[in-house]
C-alpha positions, 0 to 999 in steps of 0.5 A: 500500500502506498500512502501519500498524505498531501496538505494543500494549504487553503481557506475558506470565505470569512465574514460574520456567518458561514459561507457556502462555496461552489469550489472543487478539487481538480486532480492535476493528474493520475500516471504510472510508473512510467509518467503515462496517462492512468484512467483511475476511479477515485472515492474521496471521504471526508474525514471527522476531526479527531478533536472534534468529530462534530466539526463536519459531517461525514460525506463521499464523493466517486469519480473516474479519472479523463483519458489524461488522468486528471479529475475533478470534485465538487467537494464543497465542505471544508475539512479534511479529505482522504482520496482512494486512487485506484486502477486495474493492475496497480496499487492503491494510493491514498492521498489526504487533502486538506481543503477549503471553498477555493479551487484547489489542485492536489496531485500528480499522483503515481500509482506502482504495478501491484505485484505479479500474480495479484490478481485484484487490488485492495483497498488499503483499510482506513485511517483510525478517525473520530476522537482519540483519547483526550485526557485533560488538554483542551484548547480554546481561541477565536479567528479574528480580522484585524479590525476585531472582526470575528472570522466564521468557517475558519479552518483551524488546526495544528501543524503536527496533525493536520486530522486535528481540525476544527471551523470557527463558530459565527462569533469565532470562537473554536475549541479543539480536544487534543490527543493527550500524546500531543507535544505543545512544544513541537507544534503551532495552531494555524488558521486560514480564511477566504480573503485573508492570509495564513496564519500561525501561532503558537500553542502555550506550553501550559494551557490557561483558561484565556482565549488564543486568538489568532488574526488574520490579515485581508488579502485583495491581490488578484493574479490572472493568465492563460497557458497554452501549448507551443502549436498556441492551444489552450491547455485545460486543467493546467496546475497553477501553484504559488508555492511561497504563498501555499495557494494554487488552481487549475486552468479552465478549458480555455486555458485561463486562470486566476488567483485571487485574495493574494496578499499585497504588495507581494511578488514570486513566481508561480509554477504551472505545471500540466500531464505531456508539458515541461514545467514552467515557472513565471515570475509575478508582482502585484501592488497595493494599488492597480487592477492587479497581475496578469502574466499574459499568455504562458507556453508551455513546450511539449515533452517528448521520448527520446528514442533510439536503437543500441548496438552492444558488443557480441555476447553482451546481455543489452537488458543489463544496460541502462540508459539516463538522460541529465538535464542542467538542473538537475531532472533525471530520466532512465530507461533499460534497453529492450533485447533488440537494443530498442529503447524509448527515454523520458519523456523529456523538457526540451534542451539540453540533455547529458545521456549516460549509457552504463552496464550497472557496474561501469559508464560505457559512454557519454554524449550531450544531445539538444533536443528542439522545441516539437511534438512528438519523439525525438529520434537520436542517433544510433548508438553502437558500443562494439571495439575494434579487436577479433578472436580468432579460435577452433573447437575440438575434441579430445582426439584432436577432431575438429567439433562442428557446430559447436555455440560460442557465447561470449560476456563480460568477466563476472557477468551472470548467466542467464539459463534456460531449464535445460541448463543452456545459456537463455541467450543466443550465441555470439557465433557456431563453429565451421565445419573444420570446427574454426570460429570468428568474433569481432567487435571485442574491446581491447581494455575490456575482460571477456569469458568464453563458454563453448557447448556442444551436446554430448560434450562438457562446456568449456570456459575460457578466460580472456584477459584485457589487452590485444588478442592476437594468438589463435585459440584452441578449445578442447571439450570432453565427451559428457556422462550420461546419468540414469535414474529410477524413483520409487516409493518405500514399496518400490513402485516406480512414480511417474511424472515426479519432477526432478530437478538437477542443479550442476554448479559449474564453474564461472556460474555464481548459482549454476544451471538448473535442469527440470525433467519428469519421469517416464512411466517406469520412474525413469530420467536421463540426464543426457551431458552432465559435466565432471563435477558435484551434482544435487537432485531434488525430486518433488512428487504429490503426496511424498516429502521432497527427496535430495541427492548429491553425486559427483562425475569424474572425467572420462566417467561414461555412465552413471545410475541412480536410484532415489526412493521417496517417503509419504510426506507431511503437511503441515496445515496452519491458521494464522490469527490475532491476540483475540482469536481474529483470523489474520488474511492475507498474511504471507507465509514464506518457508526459505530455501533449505534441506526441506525444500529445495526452493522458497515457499510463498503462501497466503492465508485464506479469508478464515487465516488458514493455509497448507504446506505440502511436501514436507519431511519429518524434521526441522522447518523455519518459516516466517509470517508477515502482514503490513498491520502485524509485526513479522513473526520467525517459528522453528517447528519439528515436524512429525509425519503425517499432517500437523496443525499450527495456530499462529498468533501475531501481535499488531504493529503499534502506529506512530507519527512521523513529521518534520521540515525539508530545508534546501542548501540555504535554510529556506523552506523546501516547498513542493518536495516529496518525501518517501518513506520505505518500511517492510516493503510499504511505500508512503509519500508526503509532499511538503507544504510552503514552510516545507513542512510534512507529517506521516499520520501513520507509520509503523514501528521500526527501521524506515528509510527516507528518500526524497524524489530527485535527491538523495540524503546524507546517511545519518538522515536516510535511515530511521529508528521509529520507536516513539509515539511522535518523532520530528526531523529536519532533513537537508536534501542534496543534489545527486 
């Protein structure tokens, strides 16, 4: 589940009595992981204060995202909104708005591919709302104009939780019940209006019976323009964002805009943003006197893929390269290549952009491109890392026969091999043998380390090393004849089994895990193992209703003929429920059983909806598994098995909830407005966007060890890991450029 909690700073229409409004939410835009346009359904909820469930009243919203992803709600009511984005296929995400009459923008909003085999998404469970446990911490004040005048509908809440909220009564007057966890010296009381500005106190460290009163300035600046795209288009549902000032909006269909109720005189700039256009910014002014700021017609330039064709050297693996695109200020894109050397980048802002081409362990090479004001892709130049040095060889076998046809494969040194079941390299070769068994390959890199593997069926690979440095010597490759392998599985009373799977690893030399081979038995029990090299062998033979049987062989050189004989005990399965401190099952908990004598691979399992789950295959003896749910903390059993079938009731201990909040501070000091902070626990992604003081909470995050990330930067070590282990901790973190 990916929680995003986004606090748009915003107001509501002040004045003697409440106002009723006509503004609405717009979505700025729903993508993938990828950047692309996602059709999504999104469910806004309005959630009751939990320090004055009384405040407003519960209320829902349902819409579907247009063919650009964008969206938009008529949420009237003032308070806080919890939005559910989902679409087939990917993650949920759960983004929170705090909202006003305004017409406001949250967004854009990424949703995650959900995991493979899922076959539905699921909503995320709600955040705990309503009142919490109070104790004795009561807060009273009133909103307020300068001149004295009380400020009704006011939204009023505190800074280190934002689900704290109330709106000011017709005198304006409010009273907020804190939770009794709340820390007066970590947070301030805010308050905002319509026409008037954002203001903030703060709170006493000791409360008294006196009123807090909170005044808010009049604001009667007004900024207006139009966006449109580089062919002169308007460009509807725009993001218009003055950070500084924590306001935005969204552009009309006809591609205009207009900020009202700004301070004056005030000047900065204001961000637009819109799904398939670079970001701009615009500068502004506005004065005390005038008919206010207009910033004219502002053009945003399409952005455009980077497309392009990679020639790799022979034998390199091109799904192992990746490609990144490095714009002056500091905005990254990287894609992987695709098997046929294809690749599509970005997409990306037109100018100048730095492409990186690496192998994940080295940058093969760099190249600067400009890329123009257009629609539509922009096609680079090809690509081609192939060197200049050719290896000259012949393949024979022991006799000195020369072996035709043989597969030459060629990659870098250390390089993993891909396999296929039958324990062949997955990819193609670099080139097969003549029939006088000679072979030619060209495009090596001098500077470079390269292995050489040579097969050929009926015989044993060969490996051969090749150092940096010019090759000029021709090689001669010399293969052993294989051994053939037989084997009979039966069960204790000696009947053959047919269609048991047997899985044969063979760890050959240069290979980090070996080649894996799966075969099946034939009617009689029977398996053959054609080419099996000289060396140390292990079988692992699965079959319904027995444990799983393991046997380790080793093959001398020269050895022609080996047969083995594997008999399989009934097996035991262990049949497990999995539930919480009350007896409550606990679905969908994961159960995983690592790799061991038991099992030959990792086990995966999910609980049913009544918390039940199975394991087949099992051997009497000792088994470790793992129990993990996102609400639960993770559970580690050791457990002796004994034959025949088991039962195992599972208890698991619900995860406490804590809160995480703090500022992200740019190099100067100054307030980091707009950036999106990650954090990583157990698997789970949540996100916050900081607001204008750069401000940002986490409501709810689990106990533990986090990470901490922030989109388009990184962190110092001593501010990326975190320890959360209070009921509320604060930070200050300090991004840096990558």
């Amino acid at each position: 589940m990916f929680l995003q909690s986004v606090l748009l700073l915003i107001t509501l229409w002040g004045g003697a009595e409440e106002a009723v409004s006509s503004a609405q939410v717009f979505g700025a835009g729903i993508v993938d992981h990828q950047g692309r346009p996602l059709a999504a359904q999104v469910t806004a909820s309005r959630v009751p204060s939990i320090c004055d469930p009384g405040a407003v009243a519960a209320s829902q919203l349902r819409v579907e995202s247009d063919d650009q992803g964008r969206f938009r709600l008529a949420a009237r009511e003032a308070g806080l909104w919890r939005l559910h984005l989902e679409a087939p296929g990917y993650l949920p995400l759960v983004a929170e708005v705090l909202k006003s009459p305004y017409d406001e923008v949250t967004g854009p909003f990424s949703l995650q591919p959900a995991p493979f085999g899922s076959g539905r998404t699921v909503v995320p469970p709600a955040r705990e709302s309503g009142p919490r446990a109070s104790g004795k911490l009561h807060l009273r004040g009133r909103v307020v104009a300068q001149q004295g005048r009380p400020i009704a509908a006011a939204l009023v809440w505190l800074s280190s939780d934002p689900s704290c909220y109330t709106l000011s009564a017709p005198d304006g007057s409010f009273r907020l019940a804190l939770p009794a966890e709340t820390s007066l010296a970590e947070t301030s009381l805010i308050a905002v209006a319509a026409g008037f500005s954002r203001e903030s106190t703060e709170v006493p460290s000791r409360l008294k019976p006196e009123l807090v009163e909170i005044a808010l300035r009049r604001q009667t600046g007004r900024l207006q323009g139009r966006v449109l795209d580089s062919q002169g288009r308007a460009i509807g549902l725009a993001t218009v964002t003055a950070r500084s000032l924590g306001r935005a909006t969204a552009t009309n269909q006809d591609g205009t805009f207009v900020l009202e109720s700004l301070p004056v005189p005030t000047k900065g700039a204001i961000e637009i943003t819109a799904i398939g256009h670079a970001t701009t910014e615009v500068p502004f002014r506005l004065l005390e006197t005038g008919p206010g700021g207009d910033t004219g017609d502002v053009v945003l330039n399409r952005l455009r893929l980077l497309k392009g064709h990679l020639t790799g050297r022979p034998g390199q693996s091109l799904e192992r390269i990746w490609l990144t695109a490095q714009a002056r200020s500091g905005a990254s894109h990287e894609t992987r290549v695709m098997t046929e050397g294809a690749f599509a980048l970005g997409p990306v802002a037109p100018g100048t952009w730095l492409i990186s081409v690496t192998d994940q362990r080295q940058v093969l090479t760099t190249f600067e491109v400009e890329v123009p004001v257009a629609e539509g892709p922009f096609l680079l130049a090809p690509i081609d890392l192939r060197g200049d040095q050719q290896i000259r060889g012949t393949v024979v076998q022991a006799g000195g026969d020369a072996l035709e046809g043989a597969q030459v494969y060629v990659r870098p040194r250390g390089a993993p091999v891909p396999r296929t079941g039958t324990g062949a390299p997955r990819d193609a070769p670099a080139t097969v043998t003549a029939g006088d068994g000679r072979f030619e390959l060209d495009g090596l890199g001098a500077a470079d380390a390269f292995v050489l593997e040579v097969r050929k069926d009926g015989f044993s690979s060969a490996l051969v090393d090749l150092p940096p440095g010019e090759r000029e010597d021709e090689l001669e490759v010399v293969l052993a004849p294989a051994t053939r392998v037989e084997g009979l599985v039966i069960s204790e009373s000696g009947a053959p089994l047919e269609g048991a799977s047997v899985s044969w690893q063979s760890p050959e030399r240069g290979l980090k895990n070996g080649s894996r081979t799966f075969l099946l038995t034939d009617a009689e029990g029977r398996f053959v193992l054609p080419s099996v090299v000289p060396g140390d062998h292990v079988l692992a033979v699965f079959a319904e209703g027995f444990a799983t049987a393991r046997q380790s062989f080793s093959i001398a050189t020269g050895e022609e003929r080996r047969e083995l004989r594997l008999v399989l005990q009934p097996e035991t399965v262990l049949a497990g429920r999995v539930v919480d401190g009350q007896g409550n099952p606990v679905a969908p908990a994961v159960v995983t059983v690592p790799s061991s004598v038991q099992l030959d691979f990792p086990v995966v399992e999910t609980t049913s909806a009544d918390g039940s789950f199975l394991l087949y295959g099992l051997q009497p003896g000792h088994l470790s598994l793992t129990v993990r749910h996102k609400e639960y903390r993770e559970l580690a059993l050791d457990l002796d098995l004994t034959a025949g079938r088991q039962d195992v009731q599972i208890v698991l201990e619900r995860r406490r909830q804590f809160s995480v909040s703090g500022f992200v501070l740019d190099p100067e000091g100054r307030p980091f407005a707009g950036a999106i902070v990650t954090l990583w626990n157990d698997g789970t992604v949540f996100e916050a966007t900081a607001d204008a003081r750069g401000a940002f909470t986490f409501p709810d995050c689990p106990e533990g060890p986090v990470l901490l990330g922030i989109k388009g930067f990184r962190l110092p070590p001593e501010e990326s890991t975190l320890q959360v282990d209070r009921p509320h901790l604060g930070l200050v973190l300090h991004p840096q450029p990558r």
